[in-house]
C-alpha positions as CSV (number, residue, x, y, z in Angstrom):
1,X,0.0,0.0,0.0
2,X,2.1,2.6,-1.3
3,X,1.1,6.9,-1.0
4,X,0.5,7.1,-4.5
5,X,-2.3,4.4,-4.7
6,X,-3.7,5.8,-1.7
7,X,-3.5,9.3,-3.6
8,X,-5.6,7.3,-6.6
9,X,-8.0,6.5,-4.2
10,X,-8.5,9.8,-3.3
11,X,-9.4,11.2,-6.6
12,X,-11.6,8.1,-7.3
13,X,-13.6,9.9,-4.2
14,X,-16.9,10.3,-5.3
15,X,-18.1,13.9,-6.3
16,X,-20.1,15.9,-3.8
17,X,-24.2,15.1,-4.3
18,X,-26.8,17.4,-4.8
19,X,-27.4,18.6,-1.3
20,X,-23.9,19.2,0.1
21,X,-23.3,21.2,-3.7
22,X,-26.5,23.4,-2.8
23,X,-25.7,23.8,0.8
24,X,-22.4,25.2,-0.3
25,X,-24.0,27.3,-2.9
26,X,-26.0,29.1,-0.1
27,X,-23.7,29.3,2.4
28,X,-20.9,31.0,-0.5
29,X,-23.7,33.6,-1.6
30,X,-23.7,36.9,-0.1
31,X,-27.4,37.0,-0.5
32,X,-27.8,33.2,1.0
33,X,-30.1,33.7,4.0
34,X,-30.5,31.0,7.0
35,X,-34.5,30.6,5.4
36,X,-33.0,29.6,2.1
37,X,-30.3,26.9,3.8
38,X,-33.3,25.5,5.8
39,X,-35.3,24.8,2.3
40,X,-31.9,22.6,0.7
41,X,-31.9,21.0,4.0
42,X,-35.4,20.2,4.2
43,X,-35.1,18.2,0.8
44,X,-32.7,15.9,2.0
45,X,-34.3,13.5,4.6
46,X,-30.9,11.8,6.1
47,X,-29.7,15.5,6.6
48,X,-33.4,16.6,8.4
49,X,-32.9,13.8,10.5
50,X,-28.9,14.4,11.5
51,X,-29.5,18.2,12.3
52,X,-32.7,17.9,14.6
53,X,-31.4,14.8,16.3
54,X,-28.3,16.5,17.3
55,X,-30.1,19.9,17.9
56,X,-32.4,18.1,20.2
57,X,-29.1,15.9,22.3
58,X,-27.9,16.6,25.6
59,X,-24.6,16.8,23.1
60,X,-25.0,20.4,21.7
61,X,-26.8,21.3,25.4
62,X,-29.5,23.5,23.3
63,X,-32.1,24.8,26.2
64,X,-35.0,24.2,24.2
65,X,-36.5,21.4,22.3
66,X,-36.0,22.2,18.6
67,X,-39.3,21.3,16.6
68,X,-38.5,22.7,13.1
69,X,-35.4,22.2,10.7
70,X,-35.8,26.4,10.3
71,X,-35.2,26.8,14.1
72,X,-32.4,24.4,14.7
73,X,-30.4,25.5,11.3
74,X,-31.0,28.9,12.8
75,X,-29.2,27.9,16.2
76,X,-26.9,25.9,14.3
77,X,-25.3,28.9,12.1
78,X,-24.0,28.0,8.2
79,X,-20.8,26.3,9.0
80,X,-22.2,24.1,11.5
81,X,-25.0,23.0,8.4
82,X,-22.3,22.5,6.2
83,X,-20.9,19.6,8.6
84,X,-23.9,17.5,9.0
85,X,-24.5,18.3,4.9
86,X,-21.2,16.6,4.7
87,X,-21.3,13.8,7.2
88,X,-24.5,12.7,5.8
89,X,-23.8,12.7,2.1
90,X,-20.9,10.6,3.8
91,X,-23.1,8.1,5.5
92,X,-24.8,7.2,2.5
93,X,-22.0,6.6,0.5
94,X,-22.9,2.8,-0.3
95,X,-19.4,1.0,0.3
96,X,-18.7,3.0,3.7
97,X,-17.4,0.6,5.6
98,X,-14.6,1.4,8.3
99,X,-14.8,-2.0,9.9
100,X,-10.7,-1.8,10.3
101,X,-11.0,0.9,12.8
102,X,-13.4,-1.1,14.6
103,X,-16.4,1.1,13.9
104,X,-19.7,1.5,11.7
105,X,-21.0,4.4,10.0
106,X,-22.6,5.2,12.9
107,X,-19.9,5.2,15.2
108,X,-17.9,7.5,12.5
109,X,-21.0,10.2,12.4
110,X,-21.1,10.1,16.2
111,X,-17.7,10.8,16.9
112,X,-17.7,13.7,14.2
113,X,-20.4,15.2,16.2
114,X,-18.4,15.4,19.3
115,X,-15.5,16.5,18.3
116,X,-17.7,19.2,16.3
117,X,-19.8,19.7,19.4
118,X,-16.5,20.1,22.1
119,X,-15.5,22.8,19.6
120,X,-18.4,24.9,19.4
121,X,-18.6,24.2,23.1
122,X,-14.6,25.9,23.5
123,X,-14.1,28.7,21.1
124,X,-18.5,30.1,22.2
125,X,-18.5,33.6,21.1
126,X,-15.5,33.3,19.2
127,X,-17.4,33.3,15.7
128,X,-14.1,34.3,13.6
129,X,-12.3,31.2,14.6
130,X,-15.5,28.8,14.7
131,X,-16.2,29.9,11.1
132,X,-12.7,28.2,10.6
133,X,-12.7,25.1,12.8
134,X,-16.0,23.8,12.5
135,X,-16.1,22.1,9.2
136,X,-12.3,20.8,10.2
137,X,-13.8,19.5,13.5
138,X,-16.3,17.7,11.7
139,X,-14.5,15.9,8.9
140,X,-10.8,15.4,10.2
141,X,-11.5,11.7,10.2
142,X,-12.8,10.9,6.9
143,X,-8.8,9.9,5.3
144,X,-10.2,7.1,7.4
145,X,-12.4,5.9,4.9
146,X,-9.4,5.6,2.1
147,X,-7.3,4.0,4.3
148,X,-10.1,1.2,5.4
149,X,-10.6,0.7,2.0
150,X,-7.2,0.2,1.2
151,X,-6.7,-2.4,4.2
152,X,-9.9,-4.6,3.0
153,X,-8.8,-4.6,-0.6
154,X,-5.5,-6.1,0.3
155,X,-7.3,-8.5,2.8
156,X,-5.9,-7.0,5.7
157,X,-8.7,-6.1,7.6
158,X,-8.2,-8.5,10.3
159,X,-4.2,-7.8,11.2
160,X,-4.8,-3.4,11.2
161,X,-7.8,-4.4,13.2
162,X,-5.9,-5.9,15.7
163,X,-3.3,-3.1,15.9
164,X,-5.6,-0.7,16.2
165,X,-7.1,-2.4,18.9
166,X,-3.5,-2.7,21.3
167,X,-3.7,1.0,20.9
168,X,-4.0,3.7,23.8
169,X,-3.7,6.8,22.2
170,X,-4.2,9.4,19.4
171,X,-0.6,9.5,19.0
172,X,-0.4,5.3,18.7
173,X,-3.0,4.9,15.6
174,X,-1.0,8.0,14.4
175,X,2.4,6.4,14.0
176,X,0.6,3.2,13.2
177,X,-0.9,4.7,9.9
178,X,2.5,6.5,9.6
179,X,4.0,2.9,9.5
180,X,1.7,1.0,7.6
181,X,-0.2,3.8,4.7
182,X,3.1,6.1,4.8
183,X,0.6,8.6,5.3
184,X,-1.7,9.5,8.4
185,X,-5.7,9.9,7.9
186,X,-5.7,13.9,8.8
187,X,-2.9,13.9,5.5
188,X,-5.4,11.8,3.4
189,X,-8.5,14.3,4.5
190,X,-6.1,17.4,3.7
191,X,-6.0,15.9,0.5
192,X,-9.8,15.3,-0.4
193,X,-11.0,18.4,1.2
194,X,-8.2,19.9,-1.1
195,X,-10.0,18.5,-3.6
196,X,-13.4,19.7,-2.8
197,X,-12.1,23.1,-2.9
198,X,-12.0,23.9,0.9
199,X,-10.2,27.1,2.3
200,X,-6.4,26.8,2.8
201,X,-6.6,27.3,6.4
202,X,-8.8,24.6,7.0
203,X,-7.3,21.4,5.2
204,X,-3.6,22.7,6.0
205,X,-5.3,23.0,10.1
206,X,-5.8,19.6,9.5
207,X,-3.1,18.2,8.1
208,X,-0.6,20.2,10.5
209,X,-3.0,18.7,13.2
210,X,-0.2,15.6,14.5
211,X,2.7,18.8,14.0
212,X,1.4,21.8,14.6
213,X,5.0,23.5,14.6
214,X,5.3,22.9,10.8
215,X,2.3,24.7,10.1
216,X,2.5,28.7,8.8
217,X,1.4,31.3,11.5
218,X,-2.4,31.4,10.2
219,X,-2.8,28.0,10.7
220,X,-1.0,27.0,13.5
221,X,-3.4,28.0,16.3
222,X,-5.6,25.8,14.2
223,X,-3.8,23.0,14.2
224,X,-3.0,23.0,17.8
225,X,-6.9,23.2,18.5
226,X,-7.7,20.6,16.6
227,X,-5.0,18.2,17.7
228,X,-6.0,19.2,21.4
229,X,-9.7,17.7,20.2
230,X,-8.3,15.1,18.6
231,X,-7.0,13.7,21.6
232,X,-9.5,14.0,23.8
233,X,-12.2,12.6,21.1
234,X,-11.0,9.9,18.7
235,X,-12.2,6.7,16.7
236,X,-11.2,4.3,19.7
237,X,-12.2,4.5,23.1
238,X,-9.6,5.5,25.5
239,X,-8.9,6.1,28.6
240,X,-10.9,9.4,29.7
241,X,-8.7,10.4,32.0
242,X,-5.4,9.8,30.7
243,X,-7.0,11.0,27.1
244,X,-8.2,14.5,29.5
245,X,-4.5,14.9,31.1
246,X,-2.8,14.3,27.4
247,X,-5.0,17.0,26.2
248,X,-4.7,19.1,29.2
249,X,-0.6,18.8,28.7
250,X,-1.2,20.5,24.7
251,X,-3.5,23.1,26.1
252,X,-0.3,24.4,28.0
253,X,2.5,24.0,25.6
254,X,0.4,26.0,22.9
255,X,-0.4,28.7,26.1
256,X,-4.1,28.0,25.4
257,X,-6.9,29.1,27.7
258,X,-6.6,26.7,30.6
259,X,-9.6,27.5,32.2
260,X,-11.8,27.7,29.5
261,X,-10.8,24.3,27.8
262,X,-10.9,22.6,31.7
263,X,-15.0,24.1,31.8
264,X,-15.5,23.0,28.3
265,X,-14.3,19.4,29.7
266,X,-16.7,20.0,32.5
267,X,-19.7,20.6,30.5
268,X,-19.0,18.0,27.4
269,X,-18.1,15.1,29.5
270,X,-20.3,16.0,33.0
271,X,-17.0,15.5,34.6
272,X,-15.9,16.8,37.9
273,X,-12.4,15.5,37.5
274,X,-10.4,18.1,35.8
């Protein structure tokens, strides 16, 4: 499994669908308006069902039920849209199947929620830098699908499986995709969302995310952020604590806000431990 057949196997990545392209087309226009994003929305019925779900989770910690798709896009904001637009034209892709990271497509759209979620939850009322880590937050994990594929079309689904399973970090299944693909998954979704046309800051964010050092000034806060959610929320369950103290240890090497990150903690995980 070489980089460049990985790299084929990201431009043989299906094309965007009908709702993500429209959803982008609103969001881009000056004139787009939140009424207009909630009709796209409303004609997608996977999408519909994403948004209010989360809208209506303990997850996003909304005070109010949400009834309409109008009222929770509204609550949302555009970027926020965009993400579930995304993960959901994801889900339905018919060949999703990211068994050798030892989760379903479910598992995959959950866990791009919270890391979306703990974001929106940290940088609250900072919209400038939300506008440019929320669509990161939500689809740093997708290299995961090229890789997955490439491990069941060599028929080694069961050994990666296995590895990914002895490990205790964010850092291990890093240097295990460094060792096996040559390339991590946050490289691989640079790539695609590269290839979708995505702004600068946010697929170099991501792929700067495991060395944030290498990344230009404008994205390096953005990087750091991201790798800081990264570890807290990945594909594999870990150790909460240890997963909380890794993160906590980033947080001060970047000179990030301690106390805001340890009440974000608070609130996403209903922990008193921090």
């Amino acid at each position: 499994m070489t980089k460049d057949m990985i790299l084929d196997k990201v431009k043989a990545f299906p094309p965007l669908d009908d709702t993500v392209t429209k959803v982008m087309a609103v969001c881009n226009d000056a004139d787009g308006s939140i009424g207009d994003l909630a009709k796209v929305v409303q004609s997608d019925p996977m999408t519909t069902t994403n948004i209010l779900k989360a809208a209506n989770s303990p997850l996003y910690g909304f005070s109010r039920e949400i009834k309409s798709i109008m009222q929770a896009v509204s609550i949302f904001g555009m970027e926020t849209v965009k993400g579930f637009a995304f993960s959901s034209f994801l889900q339905k892709k018919p060949d999703l199947d990211l068994s050798p990271y030892g989760i379903d497509a479910k598992d995959f759209a959950a866990i791009s929620e919270q890391q979306n979620a703990f974001v929106n939850k940290w940088y609250k009322g900072q919209r400038a830098k939300l506008d440019i880590l929320t669509l990161p937050s939500f689809l740093m994990e997708i290299g995961k699908i090229v890789l997955s594929s490439m491990v069941i079309e060599h028929n080694k689904k069961d050994e990666f499986k296995g590895l990914i399973e002895q490990a205790k970090s964010a850092k291990d299944i890093e240097a295990l995709e460094q060792k096996v693909f040559g390339i991590t998954n946050e490289e691989v979704t640079s790539i695609i969302l590269q290839e979708w046309n995505f702004d600068p800051l946010m697929y170099n964010a991501i792929k700067h995310l495991h060395n944030p050092e290498n990344a230009e000034n404008d994205t390096k806060e953005y990087a750091q952020i991201l790798q800081i959610v990264k570890t807290i929320i990945t594909t594999k369950s870990m150790d909460i604590e240890q997963s909380i103290q890794d993160a906590l240890a980033l947080v001060d090497e970047y000179g990030l806000d301690r106390q805001s990150f340890i009440a974000t903690v608070r609130e996403h995980f209903q922990l008193e431990m921090v």
